[in-house]
C-alpha positions, 0 to 999 in steps of 0.5 A: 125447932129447927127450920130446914133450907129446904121443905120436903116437897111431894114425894112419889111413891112407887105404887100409889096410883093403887089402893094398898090392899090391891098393891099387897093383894098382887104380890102376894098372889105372886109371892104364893106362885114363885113358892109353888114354882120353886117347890113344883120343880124341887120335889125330891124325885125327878118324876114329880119334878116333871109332873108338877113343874111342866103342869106349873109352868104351864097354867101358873099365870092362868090359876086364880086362888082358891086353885092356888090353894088347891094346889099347895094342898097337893103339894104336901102329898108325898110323892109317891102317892100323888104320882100313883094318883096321877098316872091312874095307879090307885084311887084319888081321895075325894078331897084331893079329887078336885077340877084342878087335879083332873087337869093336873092328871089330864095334861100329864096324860097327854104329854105333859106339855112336851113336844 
């Protein structure tokens, strides 16, 4: 067995101080906003890009996961049905008629964030 010159001695290792899971847990909770960032602003029409994307922008870091869940469930709406829901074009199912759709509905109702 060969001797090395110089032992390994301790190593630090970035994010130690932390229990793994809650290392795993953050960045996977980032993980799932950076996606649903990219996809809010990158719907395919220019009107859901501003719908969805200035609502994310803007309460992103507030939404804890199971709103997160509820978000990327709207997000595999088409488009067209999910901004006729937003506007109050028709009817929101029950399903999809949620907390964090009402804010969705609300805060594009009120100027979408715009100034």
């Amino acid at each position: 067995m060969p001797r090395y010159r110089n032992p390994p001695g301790h190593v630090r290792v970035f994010g130690a101080g932390k229990g793994m899971a809650e290392v795993d847990l953050i960045d996977d909770l980032e993980l799932r906003r950076r996606k649903l960032r990219y996809r809010a602003w990158h719907r395919g029409t220019r009107e859901m890009d501003l719908v969805l994307g200035r609502f994310v922008d803007a309460e992103l870091a507030r939404l804890t996961p199971p709103a997160l869940a509820e978000l990327e469930a709207l997000m595999e709406v088409p488009d067209p049905e999910l901004f006729a829901w937003v506007i109050g074009q028709s009817v929101v199912p029950a399903s999809f008629d949620t907390p964090l759709f009402r804010r969705l509905a609300e805060f594009n109702r009120a100027g979408g964030g715009v100034r």
